[in-house]
C-alpha positions in Angstrom: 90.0 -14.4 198.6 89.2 -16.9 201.7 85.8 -16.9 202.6 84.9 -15.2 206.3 83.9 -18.3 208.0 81.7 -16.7 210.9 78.0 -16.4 210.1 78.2 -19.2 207.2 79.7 -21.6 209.5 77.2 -20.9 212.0 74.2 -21.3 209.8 75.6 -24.9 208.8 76.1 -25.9 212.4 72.3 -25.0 213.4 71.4 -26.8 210.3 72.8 -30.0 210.5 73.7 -29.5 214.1 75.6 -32.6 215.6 75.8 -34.8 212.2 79.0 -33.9 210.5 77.8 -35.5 207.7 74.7 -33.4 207.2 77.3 -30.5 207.3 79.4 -31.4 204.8 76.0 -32.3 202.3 75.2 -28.9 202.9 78.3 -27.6 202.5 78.8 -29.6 199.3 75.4 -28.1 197.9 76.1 -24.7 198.5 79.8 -24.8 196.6 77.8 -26.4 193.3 75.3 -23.7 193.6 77.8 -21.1 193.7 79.3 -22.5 191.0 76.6 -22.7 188.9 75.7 -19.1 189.2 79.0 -17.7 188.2 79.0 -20.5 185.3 75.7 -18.3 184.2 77.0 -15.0 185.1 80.1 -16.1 182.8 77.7 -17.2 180.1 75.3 -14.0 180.5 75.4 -11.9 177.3 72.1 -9.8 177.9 71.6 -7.2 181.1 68.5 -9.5 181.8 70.5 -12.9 182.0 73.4 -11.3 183.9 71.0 -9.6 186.6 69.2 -12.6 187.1 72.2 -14.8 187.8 73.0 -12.5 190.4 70.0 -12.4 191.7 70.4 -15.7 192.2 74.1 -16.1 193.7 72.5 -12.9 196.3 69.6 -15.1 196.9 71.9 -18.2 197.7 74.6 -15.7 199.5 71.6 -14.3 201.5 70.2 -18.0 202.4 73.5 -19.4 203.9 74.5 -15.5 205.6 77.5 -15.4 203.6 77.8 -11.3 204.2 80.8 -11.9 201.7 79.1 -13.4 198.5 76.1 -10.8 199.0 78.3 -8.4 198.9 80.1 -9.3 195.5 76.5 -10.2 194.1 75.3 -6.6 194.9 78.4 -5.7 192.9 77.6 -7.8 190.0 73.7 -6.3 190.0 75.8 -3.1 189.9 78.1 -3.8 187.2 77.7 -4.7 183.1 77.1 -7.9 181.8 80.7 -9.9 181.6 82.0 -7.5 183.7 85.9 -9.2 184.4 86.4 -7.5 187.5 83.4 -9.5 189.3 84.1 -12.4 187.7 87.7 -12.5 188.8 86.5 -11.8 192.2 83.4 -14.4 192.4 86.2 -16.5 190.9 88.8 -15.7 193.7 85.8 -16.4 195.9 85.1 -19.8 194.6 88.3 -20.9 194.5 89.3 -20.0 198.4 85.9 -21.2 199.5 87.0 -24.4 197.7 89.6 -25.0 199.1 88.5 -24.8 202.6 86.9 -28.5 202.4 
């Protein structure tokens, strides 16, 4: 799954505006969030652990308008603990946004 480049992109740019390497530290921050959260949400055992991991990846989703990720959070709040459908698509969603840099 590639990432939808639109309002993400555009939240960098105003951030860092002309200093490309702001940009790509931002950038960079937001990938090893994402991957921390759906390293929890992988290691969640408990409905309390799991929800709050995707609290977290909705909060980060939400913070860089990445309609996308919200959108597969607010499945993960909806779904069971370990739930293998999510994690293969947070995964999928990792992996593309990944390898966009």
């Amino acid at each position: 799954m590639a990432y939808a480049h639109g309002d993400f992109e555009l939240t960098l740019t105003a951030a860092a505006g002309d200093d490309p390497a702001l940009f790509a530290e931002l950038r960079a921050c937001f990938v090893e969030s994402l991957a921390i959260q759906i390293d929890l949400l992988k290691r969640a055992r408990c409905d309390g652990n799991w929800t709050m991991a995707a609290q977290r990846l909705r909060g980060l989703a939400a913070s860089f308008h990445s309609g996308d990720l919200v959108a597969l959070a607010d499945e993960a709040l909806d779904g069971a603990p370990g739930d293998p459908a999510v994690l293969r698509k947070l995964g999928a969603f990792a992996d593309g946004f990944s390898s966009q840099s």
